[in-house]
KELOMAR-982457 format. One line per field, with one value per residue (C-alpha): residue number from 0; chain; x, y, z. Coordinates in steps of 0.5 Angstrom, whole numbers, plus 500, padded with zeros to 3 digits. Layout:
nuro: NUM ... $
lummar: A ... $
xx: X ... $
yy: Y ... $
zz: Z ... $
END
This chain:
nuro: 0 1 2 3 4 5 6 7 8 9 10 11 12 13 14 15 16 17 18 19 20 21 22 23 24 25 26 27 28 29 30 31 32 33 34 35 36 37 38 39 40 41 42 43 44 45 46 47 48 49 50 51 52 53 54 55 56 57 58 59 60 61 62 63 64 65 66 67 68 69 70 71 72 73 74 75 76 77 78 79 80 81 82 83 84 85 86 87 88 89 90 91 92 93 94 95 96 97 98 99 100 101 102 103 104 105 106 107 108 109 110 111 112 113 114 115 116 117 118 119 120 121 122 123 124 125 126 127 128 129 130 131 132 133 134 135 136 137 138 139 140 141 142 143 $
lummar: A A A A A A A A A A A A A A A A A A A A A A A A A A A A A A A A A A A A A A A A A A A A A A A A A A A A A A A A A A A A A A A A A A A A A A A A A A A A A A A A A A A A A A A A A A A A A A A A A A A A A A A A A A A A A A A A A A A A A A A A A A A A A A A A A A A A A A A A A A A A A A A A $
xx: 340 346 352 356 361 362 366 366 372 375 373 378 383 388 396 401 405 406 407 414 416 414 418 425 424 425 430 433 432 435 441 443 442 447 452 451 452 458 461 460 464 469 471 471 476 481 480 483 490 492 487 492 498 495 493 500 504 499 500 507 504 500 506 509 507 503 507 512 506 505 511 513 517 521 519 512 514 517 510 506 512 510 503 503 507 502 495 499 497 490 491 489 481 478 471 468 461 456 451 444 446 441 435 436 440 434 430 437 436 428 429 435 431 425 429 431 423 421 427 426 418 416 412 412 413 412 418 411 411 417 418 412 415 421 417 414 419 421 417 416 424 425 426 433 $
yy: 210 210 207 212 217 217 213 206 200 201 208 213 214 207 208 210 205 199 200 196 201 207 205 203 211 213 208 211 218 217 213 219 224 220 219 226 228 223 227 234 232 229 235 239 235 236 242 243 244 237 235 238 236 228 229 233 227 221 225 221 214 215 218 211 205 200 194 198 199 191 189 194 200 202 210 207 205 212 216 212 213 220 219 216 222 227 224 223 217 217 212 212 213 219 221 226 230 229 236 235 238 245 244 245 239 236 238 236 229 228 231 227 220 222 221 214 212 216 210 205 205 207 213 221 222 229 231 231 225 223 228 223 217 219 223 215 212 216 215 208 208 206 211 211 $
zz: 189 184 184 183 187 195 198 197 196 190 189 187 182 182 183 177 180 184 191 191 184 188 194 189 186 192 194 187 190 197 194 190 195 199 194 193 201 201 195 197 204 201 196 202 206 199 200 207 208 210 205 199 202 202 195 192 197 193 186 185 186 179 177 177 172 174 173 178 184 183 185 190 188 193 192 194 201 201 199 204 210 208 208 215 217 216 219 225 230 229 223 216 216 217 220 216 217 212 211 207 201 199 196 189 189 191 185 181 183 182 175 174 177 173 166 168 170 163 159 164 164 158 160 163 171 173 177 183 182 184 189 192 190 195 202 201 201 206 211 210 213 220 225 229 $
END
């Protein structure tokens, strides 16, 4: 019998990468997917009413110089009474809801993570490649 084929210890084609390099690019992956998630949610409260009303009311803090803002510029004081009036009593901070964003966003962020690993390691990953450095990465995350 010959030693070759069939399933034995060491049998197979060997990783591109480490198992902890594989994990960081689906890190990468989940970490822009997050921001971009973050991103879209807050573009979407700005594009509400009260969203443009807050942003019109904070467009005349920029208006004033820096060295005026540090040392308390009383229209400062008038704007953020303004501020205060329109969120009501609920507070400053507000919840927003997070979509998933499409699927082609997805695709987006693999190609864009895929150029980093290129110049980072010195080599070609295929957007697959990627794409499964990222569903493991994803399914070594605890479920909550």
């Amino acid at each position: 019998m010959s030693g070759h084929g069939g399933k034995r210890k060491g049998a197979g084609r060997k990783p591109a990468l480490p198992l902890h390099q594989r994990l960081l690019i689906g890190a990468e992956c989940e970490q822009k997917w997050i921001a971009l998630a973050q991103r879209k949610a807050i573009e979407k409260y700005k594009r509400t009413p009260r969203g443009r009303r807050i942003s019109d009311i904070q467009a005349g803090a920029h208006q004033i110089s820096l060295q005026f803002r540090r040392k308390n510029h009383p229209r400062l004081e008038e704007i953020s009474d303004d501020i205060d009036f329109e969120v009501g009593n609920r507070g400053r901070y507000i919840s927003l809801p997070v979509c998933r964003p499409r699927s082609g966003d997805r695709a987006t962020i693999i190609k864009e993570v895929a150029r980093q690993c290129c110049a980072e390691f010195g080599r070609l990953f295929t957007d697959r490649f990627i794409d499964e450095c990222w569903r493991e990465y994803r399914r070594r995350l605890p479920r909550s």
